[in-house]
C-alpha positions as CSV (number, residue, x, y, z in Angstrom):
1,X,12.3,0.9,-8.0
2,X,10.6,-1.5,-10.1
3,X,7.0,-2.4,-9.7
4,X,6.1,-5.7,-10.6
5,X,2.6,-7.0,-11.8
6,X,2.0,-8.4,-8.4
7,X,1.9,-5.0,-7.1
8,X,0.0,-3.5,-10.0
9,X,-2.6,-6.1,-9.9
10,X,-2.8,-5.1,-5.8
11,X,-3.6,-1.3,-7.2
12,X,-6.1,-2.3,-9.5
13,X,-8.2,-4.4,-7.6
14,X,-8.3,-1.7,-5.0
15,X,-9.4,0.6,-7.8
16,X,-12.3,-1.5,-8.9
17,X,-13.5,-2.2,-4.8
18,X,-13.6,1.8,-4.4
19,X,-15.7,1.8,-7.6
20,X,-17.8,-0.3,-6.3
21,X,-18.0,1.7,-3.0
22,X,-19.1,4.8,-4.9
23,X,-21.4,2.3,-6.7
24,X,-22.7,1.9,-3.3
25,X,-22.9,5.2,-2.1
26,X,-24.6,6.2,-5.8
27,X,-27.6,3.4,-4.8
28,X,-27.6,4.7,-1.3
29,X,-26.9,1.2,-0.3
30,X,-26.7,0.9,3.6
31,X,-23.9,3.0,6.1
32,X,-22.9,-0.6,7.6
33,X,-22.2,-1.7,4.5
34,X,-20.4,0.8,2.8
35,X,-18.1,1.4,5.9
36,X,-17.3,-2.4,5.8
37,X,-15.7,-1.7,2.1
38,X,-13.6,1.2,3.1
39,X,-12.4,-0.5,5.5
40,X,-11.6,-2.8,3.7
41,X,-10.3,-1.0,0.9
42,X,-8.1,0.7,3.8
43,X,-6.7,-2.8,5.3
44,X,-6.0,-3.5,1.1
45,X,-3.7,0.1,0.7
46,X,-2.1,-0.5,3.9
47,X,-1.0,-3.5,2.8
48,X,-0.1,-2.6,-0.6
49,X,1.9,0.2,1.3
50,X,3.8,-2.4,3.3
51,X,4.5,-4.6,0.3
52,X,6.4,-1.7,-1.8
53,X,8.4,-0.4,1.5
54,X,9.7,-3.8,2.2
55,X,10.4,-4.6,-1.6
56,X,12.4,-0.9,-1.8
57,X,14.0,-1.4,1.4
58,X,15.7,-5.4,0.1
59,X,16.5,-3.6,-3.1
60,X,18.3,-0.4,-1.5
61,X,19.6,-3.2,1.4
62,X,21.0,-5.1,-1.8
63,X,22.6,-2.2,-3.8
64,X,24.2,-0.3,-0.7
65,X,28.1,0.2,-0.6
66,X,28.2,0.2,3.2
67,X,26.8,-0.3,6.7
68,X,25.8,3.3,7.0
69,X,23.8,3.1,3.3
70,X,22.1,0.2,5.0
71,X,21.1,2.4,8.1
72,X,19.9,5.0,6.3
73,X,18.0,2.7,3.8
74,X,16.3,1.4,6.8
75,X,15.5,4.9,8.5
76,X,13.8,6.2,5.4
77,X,11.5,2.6,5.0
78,X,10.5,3.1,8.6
79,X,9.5,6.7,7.7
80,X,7.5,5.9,4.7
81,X,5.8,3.6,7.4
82,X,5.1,6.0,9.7
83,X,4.4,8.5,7.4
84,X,1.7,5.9,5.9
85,X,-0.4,6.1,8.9
């Protein structure tokens, strides 16, 4: 599979909001506040998650030979999206 900047750029800003959660844990910045950020941060990966299962699954949709390749492209994305939880 190819990952495109979109996706990337998703990975990256999630990488400078959990910096800045440590950043907040580091200053001993409020519980409330910090738990809003991870959460956050979560709602961001879960998304990211969704975005690169539903991109694999058109591509392996697009390249399969038959109905049954189609199926079993489908069972594995549902998988990775259970298994994501």
């Amino acid at each position: 599979m190819e990952y495109n900047d979109a996706m990337k750029n998703r990975v990256k800003r999630l990488e400078g909001q959990l910096r800045g959660v440590l950043k907040m844990m580091e200053e001993g910045k409020d519980c409330k506040d910090v738990i809003t950020q991870l959460s956050a941060s979560r709602s961001a990966i879960d998304r990211t998650i969704g975005l690169v299962v539903s991109s694999n699954l058109v591509e392996c949709i697009q390249d399969a030979d038959d109905s049954q390749d189609k199926e079993d492209s489908i069972n594995e994305a549902v998988q990775l999206l259970v298994k994501s939880r």
